[in-house]
N, CA, C and O atoms as a Maestro MAE file, in Angstrom:
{
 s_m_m2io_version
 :::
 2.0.0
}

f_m_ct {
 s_m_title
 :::
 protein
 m_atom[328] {
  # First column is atom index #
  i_m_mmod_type
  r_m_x_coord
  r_m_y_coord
  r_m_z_coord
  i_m_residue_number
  s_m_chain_name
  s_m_pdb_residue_name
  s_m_pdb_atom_name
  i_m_atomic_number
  :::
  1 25 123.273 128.239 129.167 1 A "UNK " " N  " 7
  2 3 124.602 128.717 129.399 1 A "UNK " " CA " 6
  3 2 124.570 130.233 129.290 1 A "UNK " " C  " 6
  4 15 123.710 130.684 128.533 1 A "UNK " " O  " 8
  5 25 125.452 131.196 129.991 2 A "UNK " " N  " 7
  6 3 125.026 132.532 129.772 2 A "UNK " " CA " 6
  7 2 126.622 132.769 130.150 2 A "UNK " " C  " 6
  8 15 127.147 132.056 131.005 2 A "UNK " " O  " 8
  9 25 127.321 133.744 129.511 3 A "UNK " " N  " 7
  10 3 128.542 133.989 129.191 3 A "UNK " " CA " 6
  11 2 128.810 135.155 129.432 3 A "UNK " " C  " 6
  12 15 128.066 135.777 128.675 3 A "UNK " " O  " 8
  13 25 129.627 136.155 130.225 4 A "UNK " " N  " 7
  14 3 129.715 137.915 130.008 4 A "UNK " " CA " 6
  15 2 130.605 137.877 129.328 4 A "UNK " " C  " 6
  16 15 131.161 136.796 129.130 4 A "UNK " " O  " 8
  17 25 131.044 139.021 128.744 5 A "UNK " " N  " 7
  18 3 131.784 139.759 128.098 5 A "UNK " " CA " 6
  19 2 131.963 138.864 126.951 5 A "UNK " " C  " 6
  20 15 133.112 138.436 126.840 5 A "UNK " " O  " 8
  21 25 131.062 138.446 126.010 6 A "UNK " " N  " 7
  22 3 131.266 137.684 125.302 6 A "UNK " " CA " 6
  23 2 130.346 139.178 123.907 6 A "UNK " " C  " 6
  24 15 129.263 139.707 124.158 6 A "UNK " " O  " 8
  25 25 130.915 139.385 123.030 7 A "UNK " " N  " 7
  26 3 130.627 140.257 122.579 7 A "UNK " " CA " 6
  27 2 130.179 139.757 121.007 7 A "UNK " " C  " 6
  28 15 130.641 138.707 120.562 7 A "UNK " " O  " 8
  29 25 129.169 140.659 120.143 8 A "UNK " " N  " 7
  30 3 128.612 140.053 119.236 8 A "UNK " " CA " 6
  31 2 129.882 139.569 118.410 8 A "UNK " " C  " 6
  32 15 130.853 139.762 119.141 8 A "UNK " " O  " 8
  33 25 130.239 139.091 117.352 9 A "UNK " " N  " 7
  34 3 131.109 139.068 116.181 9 A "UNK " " CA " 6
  35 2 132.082 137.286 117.072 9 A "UNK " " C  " 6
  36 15 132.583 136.305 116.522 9 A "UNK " " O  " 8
  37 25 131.934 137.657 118.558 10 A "UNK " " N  " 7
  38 3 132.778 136.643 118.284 10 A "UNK " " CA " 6
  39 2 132.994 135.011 118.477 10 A "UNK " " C  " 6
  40 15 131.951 134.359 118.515 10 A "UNK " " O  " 8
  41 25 133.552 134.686 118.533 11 A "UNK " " N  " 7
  42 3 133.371 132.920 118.250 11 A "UNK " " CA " 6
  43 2 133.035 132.302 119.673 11 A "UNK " " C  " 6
  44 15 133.543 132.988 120.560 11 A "UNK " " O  " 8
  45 25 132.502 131.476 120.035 12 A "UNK " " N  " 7
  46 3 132.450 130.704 121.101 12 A "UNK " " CA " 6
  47 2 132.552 129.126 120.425 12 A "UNK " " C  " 6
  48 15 131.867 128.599 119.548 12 A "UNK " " O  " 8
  49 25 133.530 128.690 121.099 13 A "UNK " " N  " 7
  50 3 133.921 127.106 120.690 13 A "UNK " " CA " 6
  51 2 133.579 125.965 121.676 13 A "UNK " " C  " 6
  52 15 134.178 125.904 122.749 13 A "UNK " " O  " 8
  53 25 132.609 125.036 121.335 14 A "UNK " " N  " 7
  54 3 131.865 124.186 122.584 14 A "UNK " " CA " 6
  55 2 132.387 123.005 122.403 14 A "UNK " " C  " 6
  56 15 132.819 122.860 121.259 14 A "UNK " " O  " 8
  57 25 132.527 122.017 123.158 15 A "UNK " " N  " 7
  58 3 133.632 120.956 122.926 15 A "UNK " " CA " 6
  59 2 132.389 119.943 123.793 15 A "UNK " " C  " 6
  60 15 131.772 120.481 124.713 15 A "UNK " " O  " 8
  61 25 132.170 118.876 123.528 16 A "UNK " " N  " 7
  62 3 131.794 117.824 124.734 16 A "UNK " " CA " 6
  63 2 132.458 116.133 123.988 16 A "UNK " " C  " 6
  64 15 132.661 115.655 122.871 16 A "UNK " " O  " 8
  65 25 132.548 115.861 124.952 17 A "UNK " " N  " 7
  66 3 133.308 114.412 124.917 17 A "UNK " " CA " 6
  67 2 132.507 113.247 125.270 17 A "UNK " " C  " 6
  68 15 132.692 112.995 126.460 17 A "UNK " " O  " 8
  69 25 131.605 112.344 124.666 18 A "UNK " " N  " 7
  70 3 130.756 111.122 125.324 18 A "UNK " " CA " 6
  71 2 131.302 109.732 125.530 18 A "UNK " " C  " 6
  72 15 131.465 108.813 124.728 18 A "UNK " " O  " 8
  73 25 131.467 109.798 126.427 19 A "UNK " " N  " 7
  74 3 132.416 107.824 126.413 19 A "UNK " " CA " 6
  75 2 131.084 106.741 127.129 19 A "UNK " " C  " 6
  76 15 130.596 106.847 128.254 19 A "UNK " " O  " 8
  77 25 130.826 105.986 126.331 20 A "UNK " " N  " 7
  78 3 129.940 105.150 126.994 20 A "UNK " " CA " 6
  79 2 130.889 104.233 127.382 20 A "UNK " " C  " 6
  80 15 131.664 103.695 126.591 20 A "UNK " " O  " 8
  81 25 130.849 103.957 129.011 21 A "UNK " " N  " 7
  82 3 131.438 103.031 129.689 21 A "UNK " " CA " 6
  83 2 130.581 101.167 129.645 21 A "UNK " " C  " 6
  84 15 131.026 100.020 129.595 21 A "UNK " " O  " 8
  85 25 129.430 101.687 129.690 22 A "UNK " " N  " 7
  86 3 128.579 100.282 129.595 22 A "UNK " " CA " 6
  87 2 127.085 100.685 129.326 22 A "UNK " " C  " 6
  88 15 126.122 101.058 129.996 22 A "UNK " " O  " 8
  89 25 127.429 100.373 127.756 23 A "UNK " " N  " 7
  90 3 126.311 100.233 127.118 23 A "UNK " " CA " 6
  91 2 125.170 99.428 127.129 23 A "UNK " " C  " 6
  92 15 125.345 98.322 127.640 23 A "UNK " " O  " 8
  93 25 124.108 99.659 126.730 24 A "UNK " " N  " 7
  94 3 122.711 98.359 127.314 24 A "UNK " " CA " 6
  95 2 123.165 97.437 126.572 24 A "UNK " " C  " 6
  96 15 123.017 96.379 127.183 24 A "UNK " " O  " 8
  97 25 123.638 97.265 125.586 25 A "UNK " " N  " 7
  98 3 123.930 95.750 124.862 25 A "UNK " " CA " 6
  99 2 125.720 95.925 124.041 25 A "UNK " " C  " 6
  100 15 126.022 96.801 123.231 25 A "UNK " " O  " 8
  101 25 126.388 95.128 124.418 26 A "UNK " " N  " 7
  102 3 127.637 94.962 123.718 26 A "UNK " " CA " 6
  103 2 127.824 95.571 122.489 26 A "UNK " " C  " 6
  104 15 127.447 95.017 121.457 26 A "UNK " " O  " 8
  105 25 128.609 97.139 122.491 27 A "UNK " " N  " 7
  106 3 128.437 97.257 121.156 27 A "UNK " " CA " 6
  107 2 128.076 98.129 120.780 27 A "UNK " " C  " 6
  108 15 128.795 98.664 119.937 27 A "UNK " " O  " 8
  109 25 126.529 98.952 121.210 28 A "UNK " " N  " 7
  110 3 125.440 99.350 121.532 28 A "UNK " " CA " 6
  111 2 125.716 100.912 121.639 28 A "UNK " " C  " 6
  112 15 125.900 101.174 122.827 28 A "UNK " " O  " 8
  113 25 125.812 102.025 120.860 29 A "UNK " " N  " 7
  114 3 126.193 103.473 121.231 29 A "UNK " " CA " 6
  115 2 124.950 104.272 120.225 29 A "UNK " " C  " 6
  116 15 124.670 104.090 119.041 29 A "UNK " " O  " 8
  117 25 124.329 105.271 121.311 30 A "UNK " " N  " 7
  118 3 123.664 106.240 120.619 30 A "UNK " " CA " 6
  119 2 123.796 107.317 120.512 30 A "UNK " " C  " 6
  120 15 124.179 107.785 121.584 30 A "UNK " " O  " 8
  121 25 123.648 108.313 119.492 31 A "UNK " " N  " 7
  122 3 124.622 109.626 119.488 31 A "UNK " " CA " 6
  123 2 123.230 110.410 118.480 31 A "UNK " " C  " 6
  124 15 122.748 109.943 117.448 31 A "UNK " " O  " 8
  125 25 122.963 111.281 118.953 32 A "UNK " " N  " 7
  126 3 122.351 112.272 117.643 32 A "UNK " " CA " 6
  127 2 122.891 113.812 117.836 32 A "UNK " " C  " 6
  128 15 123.260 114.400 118.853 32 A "UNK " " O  " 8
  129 25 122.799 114.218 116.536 33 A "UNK " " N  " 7
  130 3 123.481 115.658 116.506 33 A "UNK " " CA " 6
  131 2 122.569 116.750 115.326 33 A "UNK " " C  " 6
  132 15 121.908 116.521 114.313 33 A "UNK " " O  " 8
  133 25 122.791 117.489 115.772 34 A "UNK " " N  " 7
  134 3 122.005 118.601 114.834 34 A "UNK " " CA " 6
  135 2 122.910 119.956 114.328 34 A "UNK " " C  " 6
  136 15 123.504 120.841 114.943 34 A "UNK " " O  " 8
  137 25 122.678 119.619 112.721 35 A "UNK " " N  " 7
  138 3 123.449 120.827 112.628 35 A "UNK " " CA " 6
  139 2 122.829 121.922 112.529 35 A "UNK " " C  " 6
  140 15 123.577 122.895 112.427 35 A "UNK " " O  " 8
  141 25 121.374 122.207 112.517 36 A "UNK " " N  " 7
  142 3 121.185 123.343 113.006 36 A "UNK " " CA " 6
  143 2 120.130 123.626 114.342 36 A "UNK " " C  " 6
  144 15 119.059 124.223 114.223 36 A "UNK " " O  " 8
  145 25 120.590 123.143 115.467 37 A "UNK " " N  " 7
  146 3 119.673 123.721 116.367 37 A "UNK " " CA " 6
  147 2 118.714 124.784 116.454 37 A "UNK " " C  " 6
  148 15 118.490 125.513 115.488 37 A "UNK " " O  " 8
  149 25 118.134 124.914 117.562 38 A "UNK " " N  " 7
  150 3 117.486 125.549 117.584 38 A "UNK " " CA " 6
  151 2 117.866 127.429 117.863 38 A "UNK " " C  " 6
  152 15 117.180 128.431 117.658 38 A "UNK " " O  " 8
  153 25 119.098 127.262 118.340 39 A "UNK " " N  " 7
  154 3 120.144 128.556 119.007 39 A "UNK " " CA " 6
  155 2 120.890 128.589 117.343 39 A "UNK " " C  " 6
  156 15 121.139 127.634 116.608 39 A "UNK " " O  " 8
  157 25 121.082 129.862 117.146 40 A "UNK " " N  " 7
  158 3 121.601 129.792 115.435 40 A "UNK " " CA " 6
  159 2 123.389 129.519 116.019 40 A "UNK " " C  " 6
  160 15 123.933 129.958 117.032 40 A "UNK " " O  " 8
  161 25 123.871 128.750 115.068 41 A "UNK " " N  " 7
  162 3 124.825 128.326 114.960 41 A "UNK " " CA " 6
  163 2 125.798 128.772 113.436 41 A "UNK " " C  " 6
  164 15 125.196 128.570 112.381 41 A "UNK " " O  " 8
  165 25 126.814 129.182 113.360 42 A "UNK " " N  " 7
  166 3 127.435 129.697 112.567 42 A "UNK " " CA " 6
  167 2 128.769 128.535 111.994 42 A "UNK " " C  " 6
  168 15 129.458 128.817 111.014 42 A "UNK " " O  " 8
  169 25 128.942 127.338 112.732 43 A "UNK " " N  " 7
  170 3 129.887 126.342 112.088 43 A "UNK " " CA " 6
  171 2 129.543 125.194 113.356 43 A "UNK " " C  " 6
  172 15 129.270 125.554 114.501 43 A "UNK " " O  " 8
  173 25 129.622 123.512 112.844 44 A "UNK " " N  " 7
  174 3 129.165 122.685 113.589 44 A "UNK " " CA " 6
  175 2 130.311 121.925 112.896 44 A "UNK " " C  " 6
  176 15 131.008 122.079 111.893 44 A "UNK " " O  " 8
  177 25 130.203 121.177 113.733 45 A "UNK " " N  " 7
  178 3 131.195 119.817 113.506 45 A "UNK " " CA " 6
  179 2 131.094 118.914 114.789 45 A "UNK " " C  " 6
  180 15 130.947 119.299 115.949 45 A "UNK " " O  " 8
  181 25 131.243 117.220 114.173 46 A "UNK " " N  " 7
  182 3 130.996 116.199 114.653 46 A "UNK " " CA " 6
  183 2 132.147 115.222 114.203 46 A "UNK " " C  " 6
  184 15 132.382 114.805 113.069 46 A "UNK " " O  " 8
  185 25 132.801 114.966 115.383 47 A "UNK " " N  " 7
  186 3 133.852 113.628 114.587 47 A "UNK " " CA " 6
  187 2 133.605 112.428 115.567 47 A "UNK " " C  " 6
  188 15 133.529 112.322 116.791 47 A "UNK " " O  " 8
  189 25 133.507 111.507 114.423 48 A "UNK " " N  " 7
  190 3 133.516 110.236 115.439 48 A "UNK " " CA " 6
  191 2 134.779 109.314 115.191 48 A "UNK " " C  " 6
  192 15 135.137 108.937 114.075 48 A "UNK " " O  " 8
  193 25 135.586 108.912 116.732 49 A "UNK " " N  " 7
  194 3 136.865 108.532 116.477 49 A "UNK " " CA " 6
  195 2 136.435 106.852 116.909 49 A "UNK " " C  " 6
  196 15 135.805 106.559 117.925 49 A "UNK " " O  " 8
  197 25 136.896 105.953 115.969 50 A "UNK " " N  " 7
  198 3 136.728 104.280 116.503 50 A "UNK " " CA " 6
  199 2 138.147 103.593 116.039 50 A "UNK " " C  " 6
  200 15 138.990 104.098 115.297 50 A "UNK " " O  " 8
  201 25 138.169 102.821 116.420 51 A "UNK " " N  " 7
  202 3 139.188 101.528 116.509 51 A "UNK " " CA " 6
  203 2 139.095 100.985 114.786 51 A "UNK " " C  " 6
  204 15 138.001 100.583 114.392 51 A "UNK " " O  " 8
  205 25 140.219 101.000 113.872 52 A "UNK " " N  " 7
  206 3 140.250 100.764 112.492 52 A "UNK " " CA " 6
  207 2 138.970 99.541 112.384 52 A "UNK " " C  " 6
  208 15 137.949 99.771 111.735 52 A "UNK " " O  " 8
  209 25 139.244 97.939 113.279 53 A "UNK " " N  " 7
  210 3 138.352 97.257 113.166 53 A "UNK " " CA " 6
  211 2 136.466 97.257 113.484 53 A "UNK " " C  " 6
  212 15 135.493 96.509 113.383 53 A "UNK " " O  " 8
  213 25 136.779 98.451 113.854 54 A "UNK " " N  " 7
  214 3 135.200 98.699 113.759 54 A "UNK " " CA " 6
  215 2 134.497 99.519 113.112 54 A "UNK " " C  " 6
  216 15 134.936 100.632 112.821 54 A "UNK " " O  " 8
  217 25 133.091 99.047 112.723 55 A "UNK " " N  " 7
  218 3 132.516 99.824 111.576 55 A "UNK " " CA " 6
  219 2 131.221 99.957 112.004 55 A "UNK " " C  " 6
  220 15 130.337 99.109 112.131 55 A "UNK " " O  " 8
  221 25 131.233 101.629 112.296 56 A "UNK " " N  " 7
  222 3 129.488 101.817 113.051 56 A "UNK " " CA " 6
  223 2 128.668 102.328 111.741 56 A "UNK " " C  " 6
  224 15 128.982 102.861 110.677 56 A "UNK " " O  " 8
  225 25 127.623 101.956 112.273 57 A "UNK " " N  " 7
  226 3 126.431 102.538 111.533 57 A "UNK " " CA " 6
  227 2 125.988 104.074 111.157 57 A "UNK " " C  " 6
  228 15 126.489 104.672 112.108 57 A "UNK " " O  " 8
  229 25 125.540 104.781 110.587 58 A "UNK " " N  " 7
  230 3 125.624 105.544 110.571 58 A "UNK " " CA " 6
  231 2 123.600 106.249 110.184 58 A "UNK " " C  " 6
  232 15 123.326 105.883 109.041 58 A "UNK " " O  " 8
  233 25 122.901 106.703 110.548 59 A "UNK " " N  " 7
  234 3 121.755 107.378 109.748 59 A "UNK " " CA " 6
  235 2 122.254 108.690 109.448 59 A "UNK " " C  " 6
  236 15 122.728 109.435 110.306 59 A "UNK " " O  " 8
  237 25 122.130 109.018 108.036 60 A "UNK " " N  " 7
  238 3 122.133 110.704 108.223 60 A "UNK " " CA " 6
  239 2 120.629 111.392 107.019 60 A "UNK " " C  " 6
  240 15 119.897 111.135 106.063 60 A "UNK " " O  " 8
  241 25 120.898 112.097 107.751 61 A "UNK " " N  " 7
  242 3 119.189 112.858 107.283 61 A "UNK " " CA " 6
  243 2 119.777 114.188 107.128 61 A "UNK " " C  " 6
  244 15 120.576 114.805 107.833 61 A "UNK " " O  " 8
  245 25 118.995 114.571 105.679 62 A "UNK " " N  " 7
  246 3 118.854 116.238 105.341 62 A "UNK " " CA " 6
  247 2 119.902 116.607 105.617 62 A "UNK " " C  " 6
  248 15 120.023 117.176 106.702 62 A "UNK " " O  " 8
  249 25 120.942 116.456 104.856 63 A "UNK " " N  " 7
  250 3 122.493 116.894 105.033 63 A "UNK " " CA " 6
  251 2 122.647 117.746 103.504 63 A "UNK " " C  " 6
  252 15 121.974 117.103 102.699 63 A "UNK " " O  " 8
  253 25 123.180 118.758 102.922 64 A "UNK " " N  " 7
  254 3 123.596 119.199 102.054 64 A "UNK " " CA " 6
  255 2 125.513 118.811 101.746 64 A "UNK " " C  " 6
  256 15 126.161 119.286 100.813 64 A "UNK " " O  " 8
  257 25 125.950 118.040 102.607 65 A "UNK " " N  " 7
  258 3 127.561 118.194 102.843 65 A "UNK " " CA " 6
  259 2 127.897 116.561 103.055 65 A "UNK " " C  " 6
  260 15 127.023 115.911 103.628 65 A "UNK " " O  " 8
  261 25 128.953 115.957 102.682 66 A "UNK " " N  " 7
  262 3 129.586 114.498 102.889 66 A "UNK " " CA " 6
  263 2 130.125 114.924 104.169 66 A "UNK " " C  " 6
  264 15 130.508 116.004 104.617 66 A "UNK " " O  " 8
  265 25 130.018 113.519 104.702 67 A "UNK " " N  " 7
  266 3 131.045 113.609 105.852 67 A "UNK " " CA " 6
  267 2 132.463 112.945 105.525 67 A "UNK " " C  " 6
  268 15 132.501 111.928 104.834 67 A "UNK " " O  " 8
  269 25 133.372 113.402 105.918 68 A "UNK " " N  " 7
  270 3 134.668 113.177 105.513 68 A "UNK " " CA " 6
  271 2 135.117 111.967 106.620 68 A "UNK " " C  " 6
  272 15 134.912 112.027 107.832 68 A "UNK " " O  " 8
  273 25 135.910 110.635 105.755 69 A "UNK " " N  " 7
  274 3 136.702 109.537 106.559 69 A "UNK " " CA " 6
  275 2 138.089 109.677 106.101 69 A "UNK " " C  " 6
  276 15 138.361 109.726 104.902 69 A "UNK " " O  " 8
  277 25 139.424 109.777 107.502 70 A "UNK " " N  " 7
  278 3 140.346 109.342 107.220 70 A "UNK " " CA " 6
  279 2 140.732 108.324 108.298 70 A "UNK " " C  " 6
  280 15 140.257 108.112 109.414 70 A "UNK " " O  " 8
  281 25 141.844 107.701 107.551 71 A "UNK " " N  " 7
  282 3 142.599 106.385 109.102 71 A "UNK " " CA " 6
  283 2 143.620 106.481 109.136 71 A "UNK " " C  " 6
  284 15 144.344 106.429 108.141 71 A "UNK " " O  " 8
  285 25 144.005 106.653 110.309 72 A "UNK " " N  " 7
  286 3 145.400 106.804 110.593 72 A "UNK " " CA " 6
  287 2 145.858 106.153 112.199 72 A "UNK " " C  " 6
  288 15 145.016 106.069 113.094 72 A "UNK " " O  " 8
  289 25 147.279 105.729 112.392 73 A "UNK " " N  " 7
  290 3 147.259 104.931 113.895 73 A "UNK " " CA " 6
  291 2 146.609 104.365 114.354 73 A "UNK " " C  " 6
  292 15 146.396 104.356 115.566 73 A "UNK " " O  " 8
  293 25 145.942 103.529 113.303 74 A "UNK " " N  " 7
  294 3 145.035 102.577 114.029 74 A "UNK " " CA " 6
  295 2 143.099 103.038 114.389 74 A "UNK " " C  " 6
  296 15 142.133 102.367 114.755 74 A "UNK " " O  " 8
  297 25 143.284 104.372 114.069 75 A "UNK " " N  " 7
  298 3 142.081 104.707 114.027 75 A "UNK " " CA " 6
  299 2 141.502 104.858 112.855 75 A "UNK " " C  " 6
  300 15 142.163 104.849 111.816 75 A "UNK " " O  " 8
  301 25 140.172 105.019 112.879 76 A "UNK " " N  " 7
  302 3 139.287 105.996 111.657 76 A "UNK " " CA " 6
  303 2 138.456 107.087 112.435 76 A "UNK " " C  " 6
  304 15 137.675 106.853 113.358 76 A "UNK " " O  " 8
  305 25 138.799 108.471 111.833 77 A "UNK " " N  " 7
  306 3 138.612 109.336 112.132 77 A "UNK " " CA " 6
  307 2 136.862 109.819 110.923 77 A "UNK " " C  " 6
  308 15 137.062 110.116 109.745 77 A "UNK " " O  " 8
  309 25 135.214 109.801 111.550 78 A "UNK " " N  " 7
  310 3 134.704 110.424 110.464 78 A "UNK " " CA " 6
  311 2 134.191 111.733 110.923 78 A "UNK " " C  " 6
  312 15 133.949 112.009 112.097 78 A "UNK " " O  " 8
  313 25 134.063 112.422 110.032 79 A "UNK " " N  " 7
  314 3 133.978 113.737 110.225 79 A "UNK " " CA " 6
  315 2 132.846 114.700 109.788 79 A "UNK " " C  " 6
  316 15 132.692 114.808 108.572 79 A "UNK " " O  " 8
  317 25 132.008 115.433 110.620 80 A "UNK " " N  " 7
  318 3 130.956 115.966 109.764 80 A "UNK " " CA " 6
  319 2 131.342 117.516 109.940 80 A "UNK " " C  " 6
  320 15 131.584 117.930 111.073 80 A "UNK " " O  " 8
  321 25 131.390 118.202 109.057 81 A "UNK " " N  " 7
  322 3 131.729 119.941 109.426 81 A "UNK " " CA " 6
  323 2 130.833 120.860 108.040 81 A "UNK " " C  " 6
  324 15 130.467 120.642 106.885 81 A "UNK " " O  " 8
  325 25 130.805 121.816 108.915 82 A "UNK " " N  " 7
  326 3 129.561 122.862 107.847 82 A "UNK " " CA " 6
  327 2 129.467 124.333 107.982 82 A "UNK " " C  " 6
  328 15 128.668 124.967 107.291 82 A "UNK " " O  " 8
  :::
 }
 m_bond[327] {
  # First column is bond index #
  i_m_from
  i_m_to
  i_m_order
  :::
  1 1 2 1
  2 2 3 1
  3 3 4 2
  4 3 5 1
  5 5 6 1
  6 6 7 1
  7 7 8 2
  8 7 9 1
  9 9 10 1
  10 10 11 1
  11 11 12 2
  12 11 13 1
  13 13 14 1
  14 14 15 1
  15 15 16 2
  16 15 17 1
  17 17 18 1
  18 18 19 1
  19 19 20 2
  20 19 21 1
  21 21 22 1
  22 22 23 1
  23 23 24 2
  24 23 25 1
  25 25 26 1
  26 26 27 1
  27 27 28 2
  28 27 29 1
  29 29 30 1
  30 30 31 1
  31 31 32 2
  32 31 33 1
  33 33 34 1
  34 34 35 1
  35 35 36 2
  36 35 37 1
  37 37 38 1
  38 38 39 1
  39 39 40 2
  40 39 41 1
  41 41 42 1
  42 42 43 1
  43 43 44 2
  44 43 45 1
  45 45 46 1
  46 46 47 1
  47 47 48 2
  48 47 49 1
  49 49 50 1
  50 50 51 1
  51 51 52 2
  52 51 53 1
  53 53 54 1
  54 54 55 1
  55 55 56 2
  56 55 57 1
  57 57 58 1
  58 58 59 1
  59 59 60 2
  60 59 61 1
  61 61 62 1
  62 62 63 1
  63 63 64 2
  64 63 65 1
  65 65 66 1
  66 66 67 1
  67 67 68 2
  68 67 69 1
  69 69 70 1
  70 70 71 1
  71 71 72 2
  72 71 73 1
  73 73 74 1
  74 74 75 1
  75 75 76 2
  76 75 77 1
  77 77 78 1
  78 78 79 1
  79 79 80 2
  80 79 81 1
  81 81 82 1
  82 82 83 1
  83 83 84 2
  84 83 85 1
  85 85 86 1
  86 86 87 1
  87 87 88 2
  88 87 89 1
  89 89 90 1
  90 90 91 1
  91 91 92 2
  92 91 93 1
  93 93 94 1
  94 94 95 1
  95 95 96 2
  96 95 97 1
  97 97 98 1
  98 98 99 1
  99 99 100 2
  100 99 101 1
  101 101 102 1
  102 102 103 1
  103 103 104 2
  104 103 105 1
  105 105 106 1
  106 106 107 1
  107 107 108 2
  108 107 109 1
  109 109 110 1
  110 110 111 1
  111 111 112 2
  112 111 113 1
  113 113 114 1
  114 114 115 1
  115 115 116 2
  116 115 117 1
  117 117 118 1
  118 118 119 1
  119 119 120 2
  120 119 121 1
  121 121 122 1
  122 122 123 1
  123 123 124 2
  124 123 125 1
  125 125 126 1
  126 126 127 1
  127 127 128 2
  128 127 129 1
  129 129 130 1
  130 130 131 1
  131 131 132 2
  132 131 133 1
  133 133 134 1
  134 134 135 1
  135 135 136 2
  136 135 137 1
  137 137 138 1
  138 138 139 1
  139 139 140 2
  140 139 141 1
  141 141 142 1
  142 142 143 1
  143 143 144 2
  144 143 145 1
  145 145 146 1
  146 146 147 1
  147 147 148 2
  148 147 149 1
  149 149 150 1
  150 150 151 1
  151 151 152 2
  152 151 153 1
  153 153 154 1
  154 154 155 1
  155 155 156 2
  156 155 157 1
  157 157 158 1
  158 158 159 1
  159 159 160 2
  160 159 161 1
  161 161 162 1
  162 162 163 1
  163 163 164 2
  164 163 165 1
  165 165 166 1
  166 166 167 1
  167 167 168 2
  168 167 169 1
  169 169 170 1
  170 170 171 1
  171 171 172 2
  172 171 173 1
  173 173 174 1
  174 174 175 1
  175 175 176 2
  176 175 177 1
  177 177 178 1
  178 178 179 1
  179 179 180 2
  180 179 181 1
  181 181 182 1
  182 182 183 1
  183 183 184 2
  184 183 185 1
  185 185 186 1
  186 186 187 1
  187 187 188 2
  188 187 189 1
  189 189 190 1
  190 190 191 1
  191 191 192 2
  192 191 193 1
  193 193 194 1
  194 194 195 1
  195 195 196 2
  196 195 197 1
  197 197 198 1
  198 198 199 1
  199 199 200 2
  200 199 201 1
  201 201 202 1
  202 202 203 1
  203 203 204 2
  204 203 205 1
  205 205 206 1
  206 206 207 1
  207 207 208 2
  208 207 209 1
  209 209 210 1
  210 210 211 1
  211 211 212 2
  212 211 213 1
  213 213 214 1
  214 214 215 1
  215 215 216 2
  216 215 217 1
  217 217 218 1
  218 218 219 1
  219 219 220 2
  220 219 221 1
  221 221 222 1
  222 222 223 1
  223 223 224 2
  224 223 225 1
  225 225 226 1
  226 226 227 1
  227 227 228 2
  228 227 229 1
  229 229 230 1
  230 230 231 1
  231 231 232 2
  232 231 233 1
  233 233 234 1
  234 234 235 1
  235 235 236 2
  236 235 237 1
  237 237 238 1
  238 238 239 1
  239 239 240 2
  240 239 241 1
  241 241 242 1
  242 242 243 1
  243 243 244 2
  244 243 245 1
  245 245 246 1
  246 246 247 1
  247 247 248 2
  248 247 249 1
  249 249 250 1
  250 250 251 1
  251 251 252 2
  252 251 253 1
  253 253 254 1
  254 254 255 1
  255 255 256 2
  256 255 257 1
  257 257 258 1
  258 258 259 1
  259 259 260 2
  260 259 261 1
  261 261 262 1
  262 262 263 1
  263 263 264 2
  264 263 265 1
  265 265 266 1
  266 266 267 1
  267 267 268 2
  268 267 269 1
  269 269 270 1
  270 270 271 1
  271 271 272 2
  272 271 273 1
  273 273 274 1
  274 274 275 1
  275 275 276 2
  276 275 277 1
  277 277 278 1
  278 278 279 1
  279 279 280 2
  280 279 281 1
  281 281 282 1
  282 282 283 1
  283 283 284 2
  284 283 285 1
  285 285 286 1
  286 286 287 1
  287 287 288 2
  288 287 289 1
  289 289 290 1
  290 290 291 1
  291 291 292 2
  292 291 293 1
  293 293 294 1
  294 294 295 1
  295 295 296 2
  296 295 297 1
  297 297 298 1
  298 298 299 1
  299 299 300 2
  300 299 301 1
  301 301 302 1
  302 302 303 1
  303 303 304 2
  304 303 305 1
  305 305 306 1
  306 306 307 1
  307 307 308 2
  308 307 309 1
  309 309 310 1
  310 310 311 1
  311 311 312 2
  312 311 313 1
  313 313 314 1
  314 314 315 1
  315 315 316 2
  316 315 317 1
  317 317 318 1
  318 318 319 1
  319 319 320 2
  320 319 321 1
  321 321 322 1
  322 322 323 1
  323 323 324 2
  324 323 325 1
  325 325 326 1
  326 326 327 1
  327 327 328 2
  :::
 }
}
């Protein structure tokens, strides 16, 4: 990605959205994230939004920080930020 007028000090905010429409097996979602890439990063965050009745799995590795759960409308909202 290469950006002009983007000047040192200031923030760039990256957003991406993954919807698996049809997964290889019912159910079935893979996601990995890094909080510190390889490009230095100055604040990361990861939320994963599901349906109250469902309960995904989770691996987490080499984290210094909890990830935060709330539920609300029917969702559960979990949250990783740093």
């Amino acid at each position: 990605m290469s950006l002009t007028g983007l000047d040192s000090g200031h923030v760039l905010d990256f957003s991406i959205t993954t919807e698996e429409k049809m997964p290889p097996m019912p159910g079935d979602f893979f996601h990995s994230w890094r909080v510190s890439p390889a490009t230095p990063v100055r604040r990361s965050r990861m939320v994963v939004d599901v349906p109250v009745g469902f309960t995904p799995r989770f691996e987490e590795k080499n984290l210094n920080f909890k990830r935060t759960q709330q539920t609300a409308g029917g969702r559960t909202l979990y949250t990783w930020a740093t």
